[in-house]
Structures are given as C-alpha cells and as structure tokens.
PASETOR-224058 format. One line per field, with one value per residue (C-alpha): residue in one letter; chain; x, y, z. Coordinates in Angstrom, 2 decimals, always signed. Example, Ala and Ser with C-alpha at 12.3 -4.5 7.8 and 13.67 -1.06 7.14 Angstrom:
nudo	A,S
bakol	A,A
east	+12.30,+13.67
north	-4.50,-1.06
up	+7.80,+7.14
END
This chain:
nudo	X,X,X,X,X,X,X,X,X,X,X,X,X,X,X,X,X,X,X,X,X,X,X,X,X,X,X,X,X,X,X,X,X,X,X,X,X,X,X,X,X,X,X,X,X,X,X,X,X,X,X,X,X,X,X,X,X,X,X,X,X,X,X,X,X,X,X,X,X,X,X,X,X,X,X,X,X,X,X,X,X,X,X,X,X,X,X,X,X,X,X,X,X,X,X,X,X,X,X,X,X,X,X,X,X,X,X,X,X,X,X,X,X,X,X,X,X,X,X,X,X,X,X,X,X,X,X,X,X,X,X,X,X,X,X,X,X,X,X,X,X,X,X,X,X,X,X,X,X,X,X,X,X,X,X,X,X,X,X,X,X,X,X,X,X,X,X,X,X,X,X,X,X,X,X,X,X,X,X,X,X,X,X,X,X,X,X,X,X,X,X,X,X,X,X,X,X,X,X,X,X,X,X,X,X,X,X,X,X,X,X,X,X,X,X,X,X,X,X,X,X,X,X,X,X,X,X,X,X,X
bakol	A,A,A,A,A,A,A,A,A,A,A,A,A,A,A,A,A,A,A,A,A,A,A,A,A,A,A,A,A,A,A,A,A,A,A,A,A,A,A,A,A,A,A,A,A,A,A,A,A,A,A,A,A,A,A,A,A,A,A,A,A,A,A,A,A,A,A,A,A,A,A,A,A,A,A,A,A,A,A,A,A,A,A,A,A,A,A,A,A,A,A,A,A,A,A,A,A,A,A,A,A,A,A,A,A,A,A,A,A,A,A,A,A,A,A,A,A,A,A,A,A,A,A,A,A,A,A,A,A,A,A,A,A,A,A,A,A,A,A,A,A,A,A,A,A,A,A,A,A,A,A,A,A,A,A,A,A,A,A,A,A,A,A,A,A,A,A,A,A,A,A,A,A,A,A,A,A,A,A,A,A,A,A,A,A,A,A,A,A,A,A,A,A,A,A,A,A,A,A,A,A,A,A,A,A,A,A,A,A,A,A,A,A,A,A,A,A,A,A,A,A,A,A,A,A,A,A,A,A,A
east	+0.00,+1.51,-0.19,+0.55,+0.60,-1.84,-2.71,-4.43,-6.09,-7.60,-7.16,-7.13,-3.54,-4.34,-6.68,-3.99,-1.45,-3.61,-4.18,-0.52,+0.75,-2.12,-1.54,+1.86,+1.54,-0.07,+2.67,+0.87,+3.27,+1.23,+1.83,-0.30,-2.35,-3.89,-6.04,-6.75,-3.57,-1.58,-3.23,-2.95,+0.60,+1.20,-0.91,+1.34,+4.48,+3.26,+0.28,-0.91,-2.55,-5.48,-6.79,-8.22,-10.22,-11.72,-15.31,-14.93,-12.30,-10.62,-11.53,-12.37,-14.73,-13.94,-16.67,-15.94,-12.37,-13.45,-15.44,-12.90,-10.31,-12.90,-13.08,-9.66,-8.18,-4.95,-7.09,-10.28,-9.03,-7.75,-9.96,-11.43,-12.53,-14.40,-13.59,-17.33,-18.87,-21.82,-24.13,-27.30,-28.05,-28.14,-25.39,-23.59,-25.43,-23.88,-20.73,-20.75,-22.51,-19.42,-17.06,-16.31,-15.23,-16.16,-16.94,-15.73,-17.76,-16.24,-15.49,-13.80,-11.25,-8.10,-8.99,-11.60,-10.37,-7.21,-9.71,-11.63,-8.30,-6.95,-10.96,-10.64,-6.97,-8.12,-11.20,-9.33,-7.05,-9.13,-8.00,-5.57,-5.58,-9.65,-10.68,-12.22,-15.80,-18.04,-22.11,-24.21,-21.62,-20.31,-16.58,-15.01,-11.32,-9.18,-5.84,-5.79,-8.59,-11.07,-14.41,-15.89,-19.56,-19.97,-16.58,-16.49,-14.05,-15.93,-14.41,-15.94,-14.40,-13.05,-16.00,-18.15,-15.39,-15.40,-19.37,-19.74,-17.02,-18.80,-21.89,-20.53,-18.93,-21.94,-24.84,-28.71,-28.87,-30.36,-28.26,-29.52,-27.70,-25.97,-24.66,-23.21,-21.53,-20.13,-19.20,-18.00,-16.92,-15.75,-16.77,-14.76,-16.48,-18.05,-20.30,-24.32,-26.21,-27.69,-24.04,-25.07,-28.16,-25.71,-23.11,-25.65,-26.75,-23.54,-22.72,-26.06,-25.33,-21.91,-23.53,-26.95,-25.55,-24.25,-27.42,-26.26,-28.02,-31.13,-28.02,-28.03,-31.79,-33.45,-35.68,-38.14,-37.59,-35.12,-31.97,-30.29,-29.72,-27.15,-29.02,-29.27,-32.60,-35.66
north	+0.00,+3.21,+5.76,+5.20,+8.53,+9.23,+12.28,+11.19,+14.12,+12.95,+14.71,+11.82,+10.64,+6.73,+6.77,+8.00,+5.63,+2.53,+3.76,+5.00,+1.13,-0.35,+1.54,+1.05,-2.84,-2.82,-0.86,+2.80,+5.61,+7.78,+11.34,+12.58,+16.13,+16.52,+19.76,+21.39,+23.62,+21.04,+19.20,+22.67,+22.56,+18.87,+19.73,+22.40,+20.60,+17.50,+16.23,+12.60,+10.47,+10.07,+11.64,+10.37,+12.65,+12.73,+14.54,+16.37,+18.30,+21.57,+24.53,+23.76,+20.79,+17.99,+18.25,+21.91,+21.26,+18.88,+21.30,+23.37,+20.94,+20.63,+24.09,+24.56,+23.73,+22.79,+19.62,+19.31,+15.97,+14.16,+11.52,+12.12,+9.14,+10.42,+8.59,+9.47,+8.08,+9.55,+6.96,+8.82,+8.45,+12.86,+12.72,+9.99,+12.11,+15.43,+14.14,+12.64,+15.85,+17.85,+15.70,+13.03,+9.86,+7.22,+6.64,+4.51,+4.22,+4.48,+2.14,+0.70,-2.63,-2.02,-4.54,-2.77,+0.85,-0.59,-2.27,+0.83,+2.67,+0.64,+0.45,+4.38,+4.88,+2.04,+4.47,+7.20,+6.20,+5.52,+3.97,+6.19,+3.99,+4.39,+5.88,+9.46,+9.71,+12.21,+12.27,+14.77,+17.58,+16.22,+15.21,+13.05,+12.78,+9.41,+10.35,+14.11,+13.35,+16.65,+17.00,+19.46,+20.41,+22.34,+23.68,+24.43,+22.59,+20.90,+20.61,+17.66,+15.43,+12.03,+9.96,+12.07,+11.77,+7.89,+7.88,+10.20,+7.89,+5.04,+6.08,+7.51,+4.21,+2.09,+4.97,+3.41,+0.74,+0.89,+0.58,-0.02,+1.79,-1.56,-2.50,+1.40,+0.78,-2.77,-1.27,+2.31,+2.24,-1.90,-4.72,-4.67,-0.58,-0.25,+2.19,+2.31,+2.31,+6.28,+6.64,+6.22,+9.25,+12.15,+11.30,+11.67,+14.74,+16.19,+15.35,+16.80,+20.20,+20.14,+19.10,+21.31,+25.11,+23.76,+22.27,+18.23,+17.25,+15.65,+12.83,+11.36,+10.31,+8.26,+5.46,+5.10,+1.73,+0.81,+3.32,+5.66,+5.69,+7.98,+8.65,+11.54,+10.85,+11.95
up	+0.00,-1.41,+1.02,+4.94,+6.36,+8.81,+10.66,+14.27,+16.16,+19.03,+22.72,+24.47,+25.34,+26.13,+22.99,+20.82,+22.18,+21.49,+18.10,+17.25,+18.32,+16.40,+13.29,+13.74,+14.16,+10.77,+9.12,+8.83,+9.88,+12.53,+13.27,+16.11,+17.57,+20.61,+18.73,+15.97,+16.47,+16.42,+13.24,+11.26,+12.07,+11.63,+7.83,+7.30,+7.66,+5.20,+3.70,+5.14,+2.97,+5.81,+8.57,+11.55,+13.83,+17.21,+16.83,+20.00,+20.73,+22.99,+21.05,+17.80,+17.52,+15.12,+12.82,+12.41,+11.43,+9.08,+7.10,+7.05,+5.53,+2.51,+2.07,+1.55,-1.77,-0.18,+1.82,+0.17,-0.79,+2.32,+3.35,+6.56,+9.23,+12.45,+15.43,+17.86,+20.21,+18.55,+16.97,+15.83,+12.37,+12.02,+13.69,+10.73,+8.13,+9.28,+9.36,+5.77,+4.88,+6.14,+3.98,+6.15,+4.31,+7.08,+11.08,+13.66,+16.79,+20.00,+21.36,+18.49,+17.91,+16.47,+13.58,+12.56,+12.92,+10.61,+8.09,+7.65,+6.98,+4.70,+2.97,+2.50,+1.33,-1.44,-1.92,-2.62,-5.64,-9.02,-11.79,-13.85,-16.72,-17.41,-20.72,-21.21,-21.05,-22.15,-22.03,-22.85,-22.58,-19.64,-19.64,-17.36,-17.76,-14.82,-15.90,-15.05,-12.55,-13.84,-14.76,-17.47,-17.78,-21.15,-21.31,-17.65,-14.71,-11.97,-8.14,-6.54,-4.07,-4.17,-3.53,-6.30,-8.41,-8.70,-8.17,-11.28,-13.38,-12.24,-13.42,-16.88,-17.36,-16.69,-18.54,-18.91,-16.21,-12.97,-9.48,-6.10,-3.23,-1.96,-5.44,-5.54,-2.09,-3.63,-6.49,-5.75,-2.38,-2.84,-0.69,+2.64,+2.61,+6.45,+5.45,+5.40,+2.70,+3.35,+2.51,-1.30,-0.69,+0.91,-1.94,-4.68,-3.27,-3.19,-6.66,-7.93,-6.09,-8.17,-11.12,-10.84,-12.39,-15.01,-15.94,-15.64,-12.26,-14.59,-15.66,-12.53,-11.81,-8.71,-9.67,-7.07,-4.69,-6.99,-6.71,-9.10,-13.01,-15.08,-18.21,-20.98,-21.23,-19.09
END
C-alpha cells in the first residue's frame, strides 16, 4: 500500500497511544495532535494520505475542522474518518454531509479501525488507466482526474469523483444503493447504505448550475440511473 501517512487528532492521550501502536503494528506511519492547532501545524508541515479525527475536541470541535479541511483547496481531498462516540443516524449524516469519508464508533477494535483505513486509502485512488468519457456535454477525464460540464471545470471530491465515473462508465442501467456501495466504495467498505443518498446529493449540487443534475436520476424503490434521457 503506497499511502501510509496518517494524521491522528484525538485529545485523548491513552486513545492515541492505542491507536498509534495499532496503526503502527499494521505498518501505517502515525503522526499525532492533541487539537486542531496542532493538526494545522502537523498539515502544514506534510500532507498525510489520511486523517483520523476525534469529533470532539478543545476549542475547535472535530466536525468543524473537518469542514474546514474541505473548504480549503490545499485539503479538500484528504480523506477524513471520524472517530465518535456519537451513533445517531443525524449525527452519521452530518458528518458525511461535512465531507467526512467514514466513522468509527467508539469504542472501536483495532482490527476494525485498521480495516476501515486501509478500505478508505483504497477508496481514494481511481483507476488512472480508465478511458475518457463524455455524455451529454459532460466530460469526465481518470488520468488528469477533472471533470468538465460544457466547457467548464468541476471541483468535486473524491467519492463524487469515482461515483460520477462510475456512473458515466456504466450509462442506462439501474443501481440499487448496496450494489453502488459494492461497487463504488468496494466490498470490505463499512459504510451504510444512506451513505449512497448524501453522496448523490452532493454530486447533484456540483452538477446542478451547469445544468447536468437531470443525468443522474433516482428510480423510485429501486436506486439511481445515469441517463441523458428523461
């Protein structure tokens, strides 16, 4: 596995210790924050290829930080796992709303927390060798990773990205959100199937002023279709 860098930001010292030596154990290189502060600073001085962060924090609260990493062009694309000990489903949707990539719920097993990290980085490296696509004035280019919409450049995030070249590769057929989660996010994904609904949404919103939201369509109680036509 290429990418092994991870950011942890988490206050609590005994949490971040188990974590460091379990990471470690599975041959991930850990760098650690007890707060934001220290993350900006950590950010500042490299790039990880993941980062994992504690929802509440000192200060600055997790989920707040987290939106702010999307917003800034320099770490819109880091995947994001929240480690919470919140388990209510607004509370899952706000996070994936606010760019998060995945959640662990505290208390967590090593295995798992390693299997979802290793789930993600996958996630977040599409195929570079993929063909062009266009439909419909919509271009969708794997090697340079953009999108076009009528002449225009797109920003979308990671999990759009390959949801929008998944659909463009596979145009006319109907998928239901648990074949999307097999097939986009990959089978060993931990991640629920309202997953599939907040992604879409946020891939709409991208595509909706440039006039190619109507391309990705929901098919009542059966899931969503990419399609030119109405």
């Amino acid at each position: 596995m290429g990418g092994n860098n991870i950011l942890l930001v988490e206050d609590e010292p005994a949490i971040r210790e188990m974590v460091s030596f379990a990471l470690g154990r599975a041959g991930l290189r850990v760098r650690e924050a007890e707060d934001v502060q220290a993350a900006q600073l950590a950010l500042a001085d490299q790039l990880p290829d993941l980062v994992l962060l504690d929802w509440m924090l000192p200060g600055v609260s997790g989920i707040d930080f987290a939106r702010r990493l999307k917003c800034d062009e320099y770490t819109r694309e880091l995947p994001i796992i929240m480690l919470t000990a919140r388990s209510d489903e607004d509370d899952k949707v706000g996070g994936l709303e606010a760019g998060v990539d995945d959640y662990v719920i505290k208390p967590f097993s090593p295995r798992e927390l390693v299997a979802r990290i290793r789930a993600v980085l996958r996630r977040a490296r599409p195929e570079q060798d993929a063909a062009a696509l266009s439909v419909d004035g919509l271009e969708l280019d794997p090697a340079s990773h953009r999108v076009m919409a009528h002449g225009a450049p797109l920003e979308m995030g990671p999990t759009e990205f390959r949801l929008l070249q998944f659909f463009m590769s596979h145009p006319e057929r109907v998928y239901s959100r648990e074949q999307l989660l097999d097939r986009v996010w990959g089978r060993n994904a931990y991640v629920e199937e309202r997953t599939v609904d907040v992604h879409i949404l946020r891939l709409r919103k991208v595509l909706g002023p440039h006039g190619c939201d109507h391309l990705v369509q929901t098919v009542r109680g059966a899931g969503y279709r990419f399609s030119a036509r109405a």
